[in-house]
N, C-alpha and C positions, 0 to 999 in steps of 0.2 A: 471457610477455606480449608485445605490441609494441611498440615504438618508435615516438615523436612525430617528427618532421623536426627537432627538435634533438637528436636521439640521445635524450633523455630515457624510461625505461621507462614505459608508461600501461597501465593495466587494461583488457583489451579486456571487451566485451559478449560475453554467448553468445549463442548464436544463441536469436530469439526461441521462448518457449513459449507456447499457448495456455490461461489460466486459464479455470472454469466458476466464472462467479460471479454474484450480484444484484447489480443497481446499483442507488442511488438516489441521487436529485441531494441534496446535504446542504449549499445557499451558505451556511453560516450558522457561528455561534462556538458555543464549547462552553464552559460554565466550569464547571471540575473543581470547587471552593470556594472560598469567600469569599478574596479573598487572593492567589487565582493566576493566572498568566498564561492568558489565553485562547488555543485553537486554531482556526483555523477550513480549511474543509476543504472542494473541490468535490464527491467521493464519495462512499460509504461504498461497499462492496466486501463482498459477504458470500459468502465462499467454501463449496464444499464441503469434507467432511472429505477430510483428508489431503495437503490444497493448502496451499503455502506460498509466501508472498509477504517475501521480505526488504527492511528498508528502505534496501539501495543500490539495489533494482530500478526502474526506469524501465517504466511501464504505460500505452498504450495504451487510454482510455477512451470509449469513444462517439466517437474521431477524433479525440482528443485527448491529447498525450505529458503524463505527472504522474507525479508524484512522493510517493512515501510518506512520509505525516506524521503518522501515528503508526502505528506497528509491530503487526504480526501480533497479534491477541490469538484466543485460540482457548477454544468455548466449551465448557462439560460442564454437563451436567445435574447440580442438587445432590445429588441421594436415590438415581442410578443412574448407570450409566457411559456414558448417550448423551451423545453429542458432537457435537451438529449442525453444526458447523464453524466459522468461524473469520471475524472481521470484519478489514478495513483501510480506514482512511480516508487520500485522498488529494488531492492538490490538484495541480490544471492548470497547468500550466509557461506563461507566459508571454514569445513570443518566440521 
């Protein structure tokens, strides 16, 4: 890894990849059920199969830096093995 200017180790970035994904603007909160904290989220990010998006990654959206707020979920068909690929929702870094 590298080094901070106070000797400290940090995680460097890799170099950026380019994701093939749909966007749609999502400003809004999600409640899972009655009870639970809400999320809310600028994106949603619908990937093709076989793309992965982990949530330390830092994304790039419409010229905008964000951040993944809630993690890769990847879909499958119920009755067969198509797998249309895989959503992430993310929210704009402010600053």
């Amino acid at each position: 890894g590298e080094i901070d200017r106070y000797g400290t180790p940090v995680v460097a970035w890799a170099d950026a990849t380019p994701v093939r994904a749909g966007v749609s603007d999502k400003a809004t909160e999600i409640q899972f059920s009655p009870g639970r904290v809400e999320m809310d989220f600028d994106f949603a990010l619908y990937l093709e199969p076989g793309q992965t998006v982990l949530p330390a990654d830092l994304l790039t959206v419409r010229g905008q830096s964000c951040k993944v707020v809630k993690p890769h979920f990847e879909w499958q068909g119920l009755f067969t093995n198509w797998q249309p690929g895989a959503t992430v929702y993310v929210k704009a870094e402010v600053g």
